[in-house]
N, CA, C and O atoms as a Tripos MOL2 file, in Angstrom:
@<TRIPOS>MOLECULE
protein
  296   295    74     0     0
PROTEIN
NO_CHARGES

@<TRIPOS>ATOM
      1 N          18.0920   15.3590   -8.8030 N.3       1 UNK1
      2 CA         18.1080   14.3120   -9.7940 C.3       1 UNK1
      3 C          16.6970   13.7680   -9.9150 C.2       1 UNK1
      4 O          16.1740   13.4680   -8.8420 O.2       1 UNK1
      5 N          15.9310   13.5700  -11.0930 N.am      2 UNK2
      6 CA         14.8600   13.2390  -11.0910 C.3       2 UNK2
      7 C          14.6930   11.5020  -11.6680 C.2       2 UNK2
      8 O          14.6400   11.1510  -12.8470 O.2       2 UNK2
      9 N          14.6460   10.7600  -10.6540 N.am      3 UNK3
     10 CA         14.8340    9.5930  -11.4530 C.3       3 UNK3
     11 C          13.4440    9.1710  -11.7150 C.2       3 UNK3
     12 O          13.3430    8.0650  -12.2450 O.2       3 UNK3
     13 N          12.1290    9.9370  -11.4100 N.am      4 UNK4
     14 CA         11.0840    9.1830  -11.6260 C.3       4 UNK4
     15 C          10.2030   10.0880  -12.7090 C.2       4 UNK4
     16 O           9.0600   10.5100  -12.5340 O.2       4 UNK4
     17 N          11.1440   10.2890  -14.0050 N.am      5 UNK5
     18 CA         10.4820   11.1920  -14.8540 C.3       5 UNK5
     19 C           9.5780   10.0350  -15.3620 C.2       5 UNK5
     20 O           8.3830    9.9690  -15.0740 O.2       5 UNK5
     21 N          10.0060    9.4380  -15.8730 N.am      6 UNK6
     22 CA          9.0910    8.2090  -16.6690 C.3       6 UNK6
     23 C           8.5960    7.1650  -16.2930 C.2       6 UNK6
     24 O           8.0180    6.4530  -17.1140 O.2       6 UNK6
     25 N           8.6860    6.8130  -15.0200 N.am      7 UNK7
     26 CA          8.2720    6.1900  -13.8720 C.3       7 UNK7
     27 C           6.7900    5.9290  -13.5260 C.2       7 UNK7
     28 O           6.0920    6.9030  -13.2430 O.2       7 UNK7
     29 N           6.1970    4.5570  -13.5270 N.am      8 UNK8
     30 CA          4.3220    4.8100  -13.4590 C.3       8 UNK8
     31 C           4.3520    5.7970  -11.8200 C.2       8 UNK8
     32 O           5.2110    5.9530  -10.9520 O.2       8 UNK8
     33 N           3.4990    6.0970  -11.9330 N.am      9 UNK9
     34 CA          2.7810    6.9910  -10.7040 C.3       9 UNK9
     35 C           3.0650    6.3510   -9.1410 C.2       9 UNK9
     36 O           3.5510    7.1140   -8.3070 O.2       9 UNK9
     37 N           2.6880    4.6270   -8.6720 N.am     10 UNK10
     38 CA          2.6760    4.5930   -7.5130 C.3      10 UNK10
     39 C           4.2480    4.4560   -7.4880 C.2      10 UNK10
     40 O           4.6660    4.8840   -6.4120 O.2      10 UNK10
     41 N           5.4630    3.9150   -8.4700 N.am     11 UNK11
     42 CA          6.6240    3.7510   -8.2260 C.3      11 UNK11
     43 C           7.0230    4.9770   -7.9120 C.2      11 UNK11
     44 O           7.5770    5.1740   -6.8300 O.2      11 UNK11
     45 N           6.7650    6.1770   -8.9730 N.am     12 UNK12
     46 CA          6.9340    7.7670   -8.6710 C.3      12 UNK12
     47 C           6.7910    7.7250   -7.3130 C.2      12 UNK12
     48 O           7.8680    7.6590   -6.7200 O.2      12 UNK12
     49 N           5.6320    7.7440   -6.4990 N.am     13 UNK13
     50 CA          5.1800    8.0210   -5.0500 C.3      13 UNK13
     51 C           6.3270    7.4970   -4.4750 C.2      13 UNK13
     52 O           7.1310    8.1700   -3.8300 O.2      13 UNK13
     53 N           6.4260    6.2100   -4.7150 N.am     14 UNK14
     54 CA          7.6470    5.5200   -3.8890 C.3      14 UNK14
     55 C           9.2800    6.0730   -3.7260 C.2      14 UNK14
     56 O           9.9960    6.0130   -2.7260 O.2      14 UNK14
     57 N           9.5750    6.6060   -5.0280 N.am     15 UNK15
     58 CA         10.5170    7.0680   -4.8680 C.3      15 UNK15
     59 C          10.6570    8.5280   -4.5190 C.2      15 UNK15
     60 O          11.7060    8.9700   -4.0490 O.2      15 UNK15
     61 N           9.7670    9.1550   -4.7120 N.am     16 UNK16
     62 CA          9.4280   10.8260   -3.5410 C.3      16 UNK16
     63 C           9.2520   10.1780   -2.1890 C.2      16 UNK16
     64 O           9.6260   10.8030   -1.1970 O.2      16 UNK16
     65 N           8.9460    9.4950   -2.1180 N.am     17 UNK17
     66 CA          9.1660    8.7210   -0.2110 C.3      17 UNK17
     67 C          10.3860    8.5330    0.0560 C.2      17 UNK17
     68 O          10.9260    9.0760    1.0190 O.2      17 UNK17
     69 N          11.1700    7.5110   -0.9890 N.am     18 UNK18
     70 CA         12.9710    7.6890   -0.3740 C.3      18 UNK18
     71 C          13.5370    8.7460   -0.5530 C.2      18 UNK18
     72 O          14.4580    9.0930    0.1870 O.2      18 UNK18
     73 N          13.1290    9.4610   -1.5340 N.am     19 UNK19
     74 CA         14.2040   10.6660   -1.4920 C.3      19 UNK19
     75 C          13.6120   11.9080   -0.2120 C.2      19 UNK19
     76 O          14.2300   12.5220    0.6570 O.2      19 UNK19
     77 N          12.6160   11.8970   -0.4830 N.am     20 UNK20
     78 CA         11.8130   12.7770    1.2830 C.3      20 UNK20
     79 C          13.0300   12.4530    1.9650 C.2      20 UNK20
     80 O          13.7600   13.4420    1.8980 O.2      20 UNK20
     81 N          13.7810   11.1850    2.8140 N.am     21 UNK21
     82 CA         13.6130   10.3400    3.8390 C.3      21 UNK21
     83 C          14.8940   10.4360    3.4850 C.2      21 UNK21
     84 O          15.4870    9.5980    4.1630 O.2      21 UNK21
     85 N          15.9440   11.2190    2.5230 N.am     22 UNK22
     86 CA         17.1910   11.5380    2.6180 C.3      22 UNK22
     87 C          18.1140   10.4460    1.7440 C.2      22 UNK22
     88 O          19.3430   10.4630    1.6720 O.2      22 UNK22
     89 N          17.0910    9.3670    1.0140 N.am     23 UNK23
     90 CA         17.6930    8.4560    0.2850 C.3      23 UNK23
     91 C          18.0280    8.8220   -1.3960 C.2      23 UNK23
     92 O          17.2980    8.5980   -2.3620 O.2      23 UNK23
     93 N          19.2330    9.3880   -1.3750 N.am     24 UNK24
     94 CA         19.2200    9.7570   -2.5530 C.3      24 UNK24
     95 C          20.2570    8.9850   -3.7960 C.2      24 UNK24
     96 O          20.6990    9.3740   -4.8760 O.2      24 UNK24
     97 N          20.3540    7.8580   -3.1070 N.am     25 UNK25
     98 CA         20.8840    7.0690   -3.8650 C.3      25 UNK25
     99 C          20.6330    5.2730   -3.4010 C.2      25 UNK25
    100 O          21.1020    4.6040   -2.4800 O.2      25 UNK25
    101 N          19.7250    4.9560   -4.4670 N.am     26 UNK26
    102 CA         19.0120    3.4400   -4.2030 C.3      26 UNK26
    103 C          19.4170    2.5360   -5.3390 C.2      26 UNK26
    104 O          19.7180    3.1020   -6.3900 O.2      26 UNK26
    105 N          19.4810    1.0200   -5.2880 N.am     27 UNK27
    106 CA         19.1470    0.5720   -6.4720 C.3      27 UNK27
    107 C          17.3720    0.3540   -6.8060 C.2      27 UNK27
    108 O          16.3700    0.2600   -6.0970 O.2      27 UNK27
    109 N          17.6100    0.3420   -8.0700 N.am     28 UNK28
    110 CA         15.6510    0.3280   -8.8100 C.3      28 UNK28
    111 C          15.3040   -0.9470   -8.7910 C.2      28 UNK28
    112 O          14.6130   -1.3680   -9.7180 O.2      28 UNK28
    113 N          15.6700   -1.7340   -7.8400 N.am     29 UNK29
    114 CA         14.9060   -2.4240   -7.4830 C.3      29 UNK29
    115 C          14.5400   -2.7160   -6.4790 C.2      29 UNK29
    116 O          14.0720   -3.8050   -6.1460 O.2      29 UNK29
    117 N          14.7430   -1.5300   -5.6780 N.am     30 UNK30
    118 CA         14.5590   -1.4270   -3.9870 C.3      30 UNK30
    119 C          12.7880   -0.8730   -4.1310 C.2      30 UNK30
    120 O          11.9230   -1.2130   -3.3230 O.2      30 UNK30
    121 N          12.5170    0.1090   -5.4460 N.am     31 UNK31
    122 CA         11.5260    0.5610   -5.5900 C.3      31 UNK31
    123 C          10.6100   -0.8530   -5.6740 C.2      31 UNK31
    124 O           9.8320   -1.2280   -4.7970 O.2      31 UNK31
    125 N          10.8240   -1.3790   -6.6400 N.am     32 UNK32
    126 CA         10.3880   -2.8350   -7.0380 C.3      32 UNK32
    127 C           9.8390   -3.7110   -6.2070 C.2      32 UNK32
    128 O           8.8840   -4.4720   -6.3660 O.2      32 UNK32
    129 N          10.8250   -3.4480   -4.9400 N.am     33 UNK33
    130 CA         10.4980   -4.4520   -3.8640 C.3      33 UNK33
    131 C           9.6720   -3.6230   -2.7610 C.2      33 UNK33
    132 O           8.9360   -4.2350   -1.9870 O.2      33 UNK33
    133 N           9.7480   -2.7770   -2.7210 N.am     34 UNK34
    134 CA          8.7240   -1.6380   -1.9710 C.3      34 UNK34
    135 C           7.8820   -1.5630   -2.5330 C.2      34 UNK34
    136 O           6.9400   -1.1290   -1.8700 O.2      34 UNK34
    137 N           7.5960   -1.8240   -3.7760 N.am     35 UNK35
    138 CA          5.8520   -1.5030   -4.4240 C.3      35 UNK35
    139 C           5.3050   -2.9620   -4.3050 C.2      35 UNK35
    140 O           4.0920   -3.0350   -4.1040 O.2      35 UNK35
    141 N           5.9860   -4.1160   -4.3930 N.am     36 UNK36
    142 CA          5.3840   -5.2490   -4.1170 C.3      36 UNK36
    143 C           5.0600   -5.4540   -2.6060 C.2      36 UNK36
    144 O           3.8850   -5.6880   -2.3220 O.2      36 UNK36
    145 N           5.7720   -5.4050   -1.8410 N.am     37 UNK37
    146 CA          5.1700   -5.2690   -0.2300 C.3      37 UNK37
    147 C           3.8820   -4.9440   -0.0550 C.2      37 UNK37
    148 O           2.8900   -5.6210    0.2170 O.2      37 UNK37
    149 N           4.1670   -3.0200   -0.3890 N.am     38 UNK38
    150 CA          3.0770   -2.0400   -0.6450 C.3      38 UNK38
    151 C           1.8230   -3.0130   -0.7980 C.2      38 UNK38
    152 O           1.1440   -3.2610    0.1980 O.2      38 UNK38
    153 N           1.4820   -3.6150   -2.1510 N.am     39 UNK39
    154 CA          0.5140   -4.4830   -2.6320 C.3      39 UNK39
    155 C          -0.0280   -5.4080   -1.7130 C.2      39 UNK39
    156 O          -1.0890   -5.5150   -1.0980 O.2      39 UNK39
    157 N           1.1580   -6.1220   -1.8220 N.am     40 UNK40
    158 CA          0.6460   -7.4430   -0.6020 C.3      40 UNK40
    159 C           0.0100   -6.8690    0.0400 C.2      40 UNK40
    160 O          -1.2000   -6.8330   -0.1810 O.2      40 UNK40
    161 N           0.6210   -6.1400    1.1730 N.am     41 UNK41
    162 CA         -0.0340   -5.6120    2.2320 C.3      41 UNK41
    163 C          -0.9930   -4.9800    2.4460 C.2      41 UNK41
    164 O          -1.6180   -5.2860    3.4610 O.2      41 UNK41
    165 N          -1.4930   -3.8820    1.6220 N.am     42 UNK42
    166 CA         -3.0570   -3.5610    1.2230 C.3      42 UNK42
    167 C          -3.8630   -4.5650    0.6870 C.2      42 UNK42
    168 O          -5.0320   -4.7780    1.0070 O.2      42 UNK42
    169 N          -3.0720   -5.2980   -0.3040 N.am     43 UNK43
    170 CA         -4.2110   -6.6580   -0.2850 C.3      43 UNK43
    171 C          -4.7970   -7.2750    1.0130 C.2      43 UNK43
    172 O          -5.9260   -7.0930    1.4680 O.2      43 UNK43
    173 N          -3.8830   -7.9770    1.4700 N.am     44 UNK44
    174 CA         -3.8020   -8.3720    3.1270 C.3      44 UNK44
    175 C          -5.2060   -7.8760    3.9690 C.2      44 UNK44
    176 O          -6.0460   -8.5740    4.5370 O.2      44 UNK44
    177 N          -5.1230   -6.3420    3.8170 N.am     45 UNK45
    178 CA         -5.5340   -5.6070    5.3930 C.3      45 UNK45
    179 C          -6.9430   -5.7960    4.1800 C.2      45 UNK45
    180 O          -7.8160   -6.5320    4.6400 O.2      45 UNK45
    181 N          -7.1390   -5.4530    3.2890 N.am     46 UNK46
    182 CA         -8.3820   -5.2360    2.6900 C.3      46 UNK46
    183 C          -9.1730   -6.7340    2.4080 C.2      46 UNK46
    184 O         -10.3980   -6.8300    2.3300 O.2      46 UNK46
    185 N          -8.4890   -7.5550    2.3120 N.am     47 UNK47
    186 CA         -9.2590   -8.8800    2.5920 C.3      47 UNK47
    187 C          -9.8900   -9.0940    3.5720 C.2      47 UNK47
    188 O         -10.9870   -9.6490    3.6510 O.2      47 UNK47
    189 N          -8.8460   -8.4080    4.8960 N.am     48 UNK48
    190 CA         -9.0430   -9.2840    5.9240 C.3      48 UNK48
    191 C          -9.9500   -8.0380    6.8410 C.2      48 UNK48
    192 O         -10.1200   -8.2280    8.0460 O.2      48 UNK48
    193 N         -10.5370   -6.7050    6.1370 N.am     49 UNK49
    194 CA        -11.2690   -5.7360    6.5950 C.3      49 UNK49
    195 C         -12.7000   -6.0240    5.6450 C.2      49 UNK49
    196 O         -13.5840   -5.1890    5.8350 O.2      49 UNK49
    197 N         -12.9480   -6.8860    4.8590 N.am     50 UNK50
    198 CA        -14.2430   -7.5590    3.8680 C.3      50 UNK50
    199 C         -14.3440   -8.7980    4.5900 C.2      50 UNK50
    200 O         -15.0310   -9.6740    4.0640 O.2      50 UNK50
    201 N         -13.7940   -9.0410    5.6920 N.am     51 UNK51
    202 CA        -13.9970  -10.7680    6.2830 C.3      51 UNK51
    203 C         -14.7710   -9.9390    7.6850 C.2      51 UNK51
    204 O         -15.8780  -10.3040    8.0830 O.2      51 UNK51
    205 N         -14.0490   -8.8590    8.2960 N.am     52 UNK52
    206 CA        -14.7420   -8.5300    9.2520 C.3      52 UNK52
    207 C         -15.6500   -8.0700    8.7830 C.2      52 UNK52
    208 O         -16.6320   -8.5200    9.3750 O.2      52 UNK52
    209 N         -16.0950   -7.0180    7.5940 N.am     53 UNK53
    210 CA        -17.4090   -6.7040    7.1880 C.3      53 UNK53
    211 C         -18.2330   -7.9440    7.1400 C.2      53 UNK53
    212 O         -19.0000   -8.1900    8.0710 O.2      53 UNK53
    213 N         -18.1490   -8.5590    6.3480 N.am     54 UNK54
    214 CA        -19.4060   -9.6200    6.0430 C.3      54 UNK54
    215 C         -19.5370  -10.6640    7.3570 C.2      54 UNK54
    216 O         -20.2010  -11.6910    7.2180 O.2      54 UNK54
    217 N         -18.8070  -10.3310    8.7770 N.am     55 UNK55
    218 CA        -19.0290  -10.6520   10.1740 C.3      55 UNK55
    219 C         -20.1310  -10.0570   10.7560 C.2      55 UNK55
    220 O         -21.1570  -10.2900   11.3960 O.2      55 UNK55
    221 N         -19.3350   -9.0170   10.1540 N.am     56 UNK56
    222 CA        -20.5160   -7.8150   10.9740 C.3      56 UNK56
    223 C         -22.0520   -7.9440   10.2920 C.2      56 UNK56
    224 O         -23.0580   -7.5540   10.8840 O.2      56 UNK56
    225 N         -22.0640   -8.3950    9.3000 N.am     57 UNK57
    226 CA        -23.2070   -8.6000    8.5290 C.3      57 UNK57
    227 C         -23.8790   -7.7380    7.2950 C.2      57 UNK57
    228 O         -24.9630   -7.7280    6.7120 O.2      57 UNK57
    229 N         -22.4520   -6.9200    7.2100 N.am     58 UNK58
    230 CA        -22.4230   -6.0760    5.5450 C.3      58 UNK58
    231 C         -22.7340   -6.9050    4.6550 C.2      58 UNK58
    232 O         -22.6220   -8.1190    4.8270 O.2      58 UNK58
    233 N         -23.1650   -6.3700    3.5840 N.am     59 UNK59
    234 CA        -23.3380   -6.8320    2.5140 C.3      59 UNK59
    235 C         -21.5780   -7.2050    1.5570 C.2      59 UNK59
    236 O         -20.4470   -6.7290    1.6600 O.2      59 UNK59
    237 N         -22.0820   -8.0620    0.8630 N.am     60 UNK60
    238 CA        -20.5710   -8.8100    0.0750 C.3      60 UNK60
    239 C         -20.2830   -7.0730   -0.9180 C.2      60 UNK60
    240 O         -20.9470   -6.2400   -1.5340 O.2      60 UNK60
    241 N         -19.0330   -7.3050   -0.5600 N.am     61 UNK61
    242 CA        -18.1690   -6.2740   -1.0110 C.3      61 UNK61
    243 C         -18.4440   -4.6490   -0.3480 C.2      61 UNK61
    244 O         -18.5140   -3.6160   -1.0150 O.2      61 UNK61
    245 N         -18.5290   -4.7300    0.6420 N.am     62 UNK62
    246 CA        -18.9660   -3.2930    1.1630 C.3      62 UNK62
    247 C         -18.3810   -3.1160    2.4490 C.2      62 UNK62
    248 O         -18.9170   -3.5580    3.4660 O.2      62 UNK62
    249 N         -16.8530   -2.2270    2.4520 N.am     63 UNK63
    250 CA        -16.2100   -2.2810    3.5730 C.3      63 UNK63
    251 C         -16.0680   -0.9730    4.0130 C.2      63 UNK63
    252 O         -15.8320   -0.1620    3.1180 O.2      63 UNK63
    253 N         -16.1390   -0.5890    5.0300 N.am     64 UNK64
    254 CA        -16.3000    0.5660    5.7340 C.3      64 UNK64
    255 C         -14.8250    1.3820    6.5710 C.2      64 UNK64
    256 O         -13.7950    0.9290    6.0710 O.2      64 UNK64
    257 N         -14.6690    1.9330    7.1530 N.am     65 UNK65
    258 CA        -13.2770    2.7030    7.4420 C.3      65 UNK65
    259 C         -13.5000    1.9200    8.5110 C.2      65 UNK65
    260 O         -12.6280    1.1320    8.1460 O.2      65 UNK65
    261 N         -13.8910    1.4360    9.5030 N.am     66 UNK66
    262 CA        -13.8480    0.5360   10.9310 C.3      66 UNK66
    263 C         -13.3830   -0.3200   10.7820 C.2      66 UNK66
    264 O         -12.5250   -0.6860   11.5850 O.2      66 UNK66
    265 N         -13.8650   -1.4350    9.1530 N.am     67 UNK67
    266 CA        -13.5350   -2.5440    9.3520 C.3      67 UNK67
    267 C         -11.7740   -2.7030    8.9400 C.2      67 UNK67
    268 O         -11.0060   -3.4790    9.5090 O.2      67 UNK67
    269 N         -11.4530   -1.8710    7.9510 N.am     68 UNK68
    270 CA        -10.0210   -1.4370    7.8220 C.3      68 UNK68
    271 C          -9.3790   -0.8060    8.9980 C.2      68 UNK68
    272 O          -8.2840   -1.3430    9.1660 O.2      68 UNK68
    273 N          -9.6070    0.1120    9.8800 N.am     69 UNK69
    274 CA         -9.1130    0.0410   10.9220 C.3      69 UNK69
    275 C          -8.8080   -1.3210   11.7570 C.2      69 UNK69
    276 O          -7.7000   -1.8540   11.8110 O.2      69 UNK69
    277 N          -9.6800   -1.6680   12.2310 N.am     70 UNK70
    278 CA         -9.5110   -3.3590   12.6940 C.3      70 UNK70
    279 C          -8.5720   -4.0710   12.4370 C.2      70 UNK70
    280 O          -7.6900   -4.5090   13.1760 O.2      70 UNK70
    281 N          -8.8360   -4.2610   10.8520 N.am     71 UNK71
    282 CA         -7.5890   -5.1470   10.1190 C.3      71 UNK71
    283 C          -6.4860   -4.8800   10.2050 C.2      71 UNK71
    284 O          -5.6710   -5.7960   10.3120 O.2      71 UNK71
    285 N          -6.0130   -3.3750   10.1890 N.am     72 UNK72
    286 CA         -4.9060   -2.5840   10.7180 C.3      72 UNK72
    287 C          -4.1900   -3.0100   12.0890 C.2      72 UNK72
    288 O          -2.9740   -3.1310   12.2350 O.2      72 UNK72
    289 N          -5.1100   -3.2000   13.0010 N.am     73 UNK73
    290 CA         -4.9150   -3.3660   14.6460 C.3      73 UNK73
    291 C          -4.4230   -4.3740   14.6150 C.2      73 UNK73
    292 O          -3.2280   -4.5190   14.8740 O.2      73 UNK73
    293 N          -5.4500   -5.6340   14.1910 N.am     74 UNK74
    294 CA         -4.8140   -7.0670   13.7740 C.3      74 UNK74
    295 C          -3.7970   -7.4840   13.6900 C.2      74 UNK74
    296 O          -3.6350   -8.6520   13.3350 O.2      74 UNK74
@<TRIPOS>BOND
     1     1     2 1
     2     2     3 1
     3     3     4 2
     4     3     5 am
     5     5     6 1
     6     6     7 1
     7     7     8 2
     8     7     9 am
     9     9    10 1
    10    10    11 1
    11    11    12 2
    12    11    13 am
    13    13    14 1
    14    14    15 1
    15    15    16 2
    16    15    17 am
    17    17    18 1
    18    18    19 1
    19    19    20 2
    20    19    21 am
    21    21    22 1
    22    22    23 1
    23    23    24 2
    24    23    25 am
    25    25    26 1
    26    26    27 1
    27    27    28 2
    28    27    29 am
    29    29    30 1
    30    30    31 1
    31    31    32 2
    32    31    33 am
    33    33    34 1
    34    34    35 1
    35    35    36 2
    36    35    37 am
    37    37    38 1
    38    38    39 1
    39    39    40 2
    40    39    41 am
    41    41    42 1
    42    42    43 1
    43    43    44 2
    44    43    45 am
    45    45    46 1
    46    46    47 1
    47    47    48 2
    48    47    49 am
    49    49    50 1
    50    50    51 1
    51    51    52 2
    52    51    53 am
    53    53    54 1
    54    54    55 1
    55    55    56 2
    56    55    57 am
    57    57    58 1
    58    58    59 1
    59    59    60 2
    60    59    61 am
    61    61    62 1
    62    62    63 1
    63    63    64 2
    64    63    65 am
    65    65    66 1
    66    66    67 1
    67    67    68 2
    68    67    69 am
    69    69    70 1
    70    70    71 1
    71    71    72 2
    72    71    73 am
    73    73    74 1
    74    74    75 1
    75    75    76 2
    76    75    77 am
    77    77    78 1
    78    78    79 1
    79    79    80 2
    80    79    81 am
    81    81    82 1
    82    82    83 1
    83    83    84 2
    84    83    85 am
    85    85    86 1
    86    86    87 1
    87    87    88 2
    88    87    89 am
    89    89    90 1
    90    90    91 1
    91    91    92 2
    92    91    93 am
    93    93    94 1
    94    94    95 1
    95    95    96 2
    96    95    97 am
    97    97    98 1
    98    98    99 1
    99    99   100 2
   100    99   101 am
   101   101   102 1
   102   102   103 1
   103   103   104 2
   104   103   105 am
   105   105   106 1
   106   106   107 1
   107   107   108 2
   108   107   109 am
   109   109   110 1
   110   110   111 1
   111   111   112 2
   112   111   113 am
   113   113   114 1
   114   114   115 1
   115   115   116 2
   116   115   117 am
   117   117   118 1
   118   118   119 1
   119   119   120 2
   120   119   121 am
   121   121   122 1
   122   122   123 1
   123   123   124 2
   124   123   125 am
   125   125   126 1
   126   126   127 1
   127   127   128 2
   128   127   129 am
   129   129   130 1
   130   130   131 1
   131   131   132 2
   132   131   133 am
   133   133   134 1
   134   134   135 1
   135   135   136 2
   136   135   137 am
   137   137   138 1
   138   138   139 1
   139   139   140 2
   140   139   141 am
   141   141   142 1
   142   142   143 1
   143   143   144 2
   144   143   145 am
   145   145   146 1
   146   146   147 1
   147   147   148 2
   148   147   149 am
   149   149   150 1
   150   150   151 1
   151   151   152 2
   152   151   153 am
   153   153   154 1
   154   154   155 1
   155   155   156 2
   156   155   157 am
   157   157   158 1
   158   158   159 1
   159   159   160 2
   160   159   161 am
   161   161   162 1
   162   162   163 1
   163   163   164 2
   164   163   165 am
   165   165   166 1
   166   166   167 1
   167   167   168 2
   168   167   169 am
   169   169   170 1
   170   170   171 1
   171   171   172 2
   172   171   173 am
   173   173   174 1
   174   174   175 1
   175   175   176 2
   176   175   177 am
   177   177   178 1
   178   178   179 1
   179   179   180 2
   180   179   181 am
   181   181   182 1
   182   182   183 1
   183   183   184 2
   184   183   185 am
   185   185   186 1
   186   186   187 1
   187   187   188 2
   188   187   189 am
   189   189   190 1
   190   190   191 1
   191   191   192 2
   192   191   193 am
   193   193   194 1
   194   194   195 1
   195   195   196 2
   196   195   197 am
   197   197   198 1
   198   198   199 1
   199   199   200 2
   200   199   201 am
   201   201   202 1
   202   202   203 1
   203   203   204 2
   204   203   205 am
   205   205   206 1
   206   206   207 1
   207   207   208 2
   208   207   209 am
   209   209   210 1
   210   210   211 1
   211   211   212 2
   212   211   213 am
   213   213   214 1
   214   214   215 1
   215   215   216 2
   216   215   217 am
   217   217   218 1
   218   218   219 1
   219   219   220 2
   220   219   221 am
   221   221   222 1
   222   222   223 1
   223   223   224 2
   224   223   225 am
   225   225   226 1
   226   226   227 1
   227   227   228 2
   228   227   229 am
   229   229   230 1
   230   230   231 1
   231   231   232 2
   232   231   233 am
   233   233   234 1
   234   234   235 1
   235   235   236 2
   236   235   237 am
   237   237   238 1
   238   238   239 1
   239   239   240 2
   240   239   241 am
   241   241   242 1
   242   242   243 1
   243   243   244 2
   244   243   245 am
   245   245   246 1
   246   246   247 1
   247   247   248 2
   248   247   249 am
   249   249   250 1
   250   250   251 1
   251   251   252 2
   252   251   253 am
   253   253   254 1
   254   254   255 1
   255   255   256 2
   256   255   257 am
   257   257   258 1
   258   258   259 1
   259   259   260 2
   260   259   261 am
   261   261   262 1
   262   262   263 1
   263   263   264 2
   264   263   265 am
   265   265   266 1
   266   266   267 1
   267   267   268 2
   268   267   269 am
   269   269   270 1
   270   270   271 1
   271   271   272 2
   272   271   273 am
   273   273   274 1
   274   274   275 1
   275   275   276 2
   276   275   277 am
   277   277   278 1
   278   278   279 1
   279   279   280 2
   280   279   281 am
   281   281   282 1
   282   282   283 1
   283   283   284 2
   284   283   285 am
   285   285   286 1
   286   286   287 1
   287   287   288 2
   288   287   289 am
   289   289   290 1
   290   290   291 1
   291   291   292 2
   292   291   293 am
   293   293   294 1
   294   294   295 1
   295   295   296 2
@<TRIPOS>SUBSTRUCTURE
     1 UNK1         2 RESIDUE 1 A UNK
     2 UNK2         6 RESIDUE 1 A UNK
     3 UNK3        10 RESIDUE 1 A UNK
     4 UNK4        14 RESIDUE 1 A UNK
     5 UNK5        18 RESIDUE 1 A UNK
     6 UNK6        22 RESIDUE 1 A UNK
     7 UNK7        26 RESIDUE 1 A UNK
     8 UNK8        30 RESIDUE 1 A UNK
     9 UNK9        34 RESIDUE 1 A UNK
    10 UNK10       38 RESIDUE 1 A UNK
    11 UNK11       42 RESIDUE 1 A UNK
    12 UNK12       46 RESIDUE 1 A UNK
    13 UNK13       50 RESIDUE 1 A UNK
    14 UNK14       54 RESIDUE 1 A UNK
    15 UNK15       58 RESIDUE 1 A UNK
    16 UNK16       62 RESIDUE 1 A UNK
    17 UNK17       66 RESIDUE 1 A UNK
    18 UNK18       70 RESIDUE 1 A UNK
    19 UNK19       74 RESIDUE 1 A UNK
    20 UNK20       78 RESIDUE 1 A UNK
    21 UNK21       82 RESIDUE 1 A UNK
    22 UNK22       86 RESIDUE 1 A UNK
    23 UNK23       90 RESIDUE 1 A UNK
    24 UNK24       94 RESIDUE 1 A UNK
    25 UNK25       98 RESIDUE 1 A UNK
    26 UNK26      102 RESIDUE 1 A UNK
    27 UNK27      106 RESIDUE 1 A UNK
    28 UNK28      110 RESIDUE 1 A UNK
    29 UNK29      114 RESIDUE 1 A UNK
    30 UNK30      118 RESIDUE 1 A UNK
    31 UNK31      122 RESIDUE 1 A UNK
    32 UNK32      126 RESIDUE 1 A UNK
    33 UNK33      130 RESIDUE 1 A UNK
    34 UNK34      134 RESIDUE 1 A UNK
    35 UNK35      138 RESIDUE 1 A UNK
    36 UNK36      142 RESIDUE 1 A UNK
    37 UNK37      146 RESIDUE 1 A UNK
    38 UNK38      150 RESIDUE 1 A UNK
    39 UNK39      154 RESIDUE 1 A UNK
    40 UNK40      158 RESIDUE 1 A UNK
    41 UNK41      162 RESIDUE 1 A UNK
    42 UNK42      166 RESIDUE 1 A UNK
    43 UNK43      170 RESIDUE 1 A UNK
    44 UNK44      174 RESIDUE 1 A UNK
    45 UNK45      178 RESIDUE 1 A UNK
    46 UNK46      182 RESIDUE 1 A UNK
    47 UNK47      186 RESIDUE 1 A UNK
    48 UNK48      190 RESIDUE 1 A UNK
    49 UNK49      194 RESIDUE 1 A UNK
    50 UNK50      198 RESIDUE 1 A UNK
    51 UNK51      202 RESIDUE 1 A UNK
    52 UNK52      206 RESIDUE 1 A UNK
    53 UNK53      210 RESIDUE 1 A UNK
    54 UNK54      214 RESIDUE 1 A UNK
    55 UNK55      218 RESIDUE 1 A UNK
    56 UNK56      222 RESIDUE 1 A UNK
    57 UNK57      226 RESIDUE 1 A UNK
    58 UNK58      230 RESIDUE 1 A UNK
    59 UNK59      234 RESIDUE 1 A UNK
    60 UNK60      238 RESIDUE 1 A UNK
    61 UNK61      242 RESIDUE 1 A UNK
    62 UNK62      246 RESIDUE 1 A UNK
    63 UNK63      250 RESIDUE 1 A UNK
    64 UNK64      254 RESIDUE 1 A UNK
    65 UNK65      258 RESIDUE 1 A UNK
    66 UNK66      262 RESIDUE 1 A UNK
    67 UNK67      266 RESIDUE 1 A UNK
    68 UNK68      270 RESIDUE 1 A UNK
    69 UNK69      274 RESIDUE 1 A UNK
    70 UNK70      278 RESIDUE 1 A UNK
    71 UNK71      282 RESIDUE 1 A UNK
    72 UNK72      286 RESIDUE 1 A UNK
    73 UNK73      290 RESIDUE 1 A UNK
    74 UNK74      294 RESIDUE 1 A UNK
């Protein structure tokens, strides 16, 4: 069943993740609420991986794979 013919791209992703994962029957707004998390949460780690950069003494807006690791650990 293809429910993500017309679907934008990261919701697409999302729903090839539940169905991977044996979920083949969701309501669409489980996607909804999984792509908003999604967001938050990369917002989140990427704020808070540009707070350790400009600690470290990067320049404003210039974050590196360490400082996202970090934020990750956090």
């Amino acid at each position: 069943m293809d429910h993500h013919a017309d679907a934008p791209s990261d919701a697409a992703k999302i729903q090839q993740l539940l169905e991977a994962m044996g979920a083949d029957s969701y309501e669409t707004r489980v996607v909804n609420q999984l792509q908003d998390f999604t967001y938050k949460y990369l917002t989140d780690v990427l704020l808070d991986a540009e707070s350790y950069a400009q600690h470290a003494g990067k320049s404003t807006g210039v974050v590196e794979l360490d400082d996202v690791m970090l934020a990750i650990q956090v």
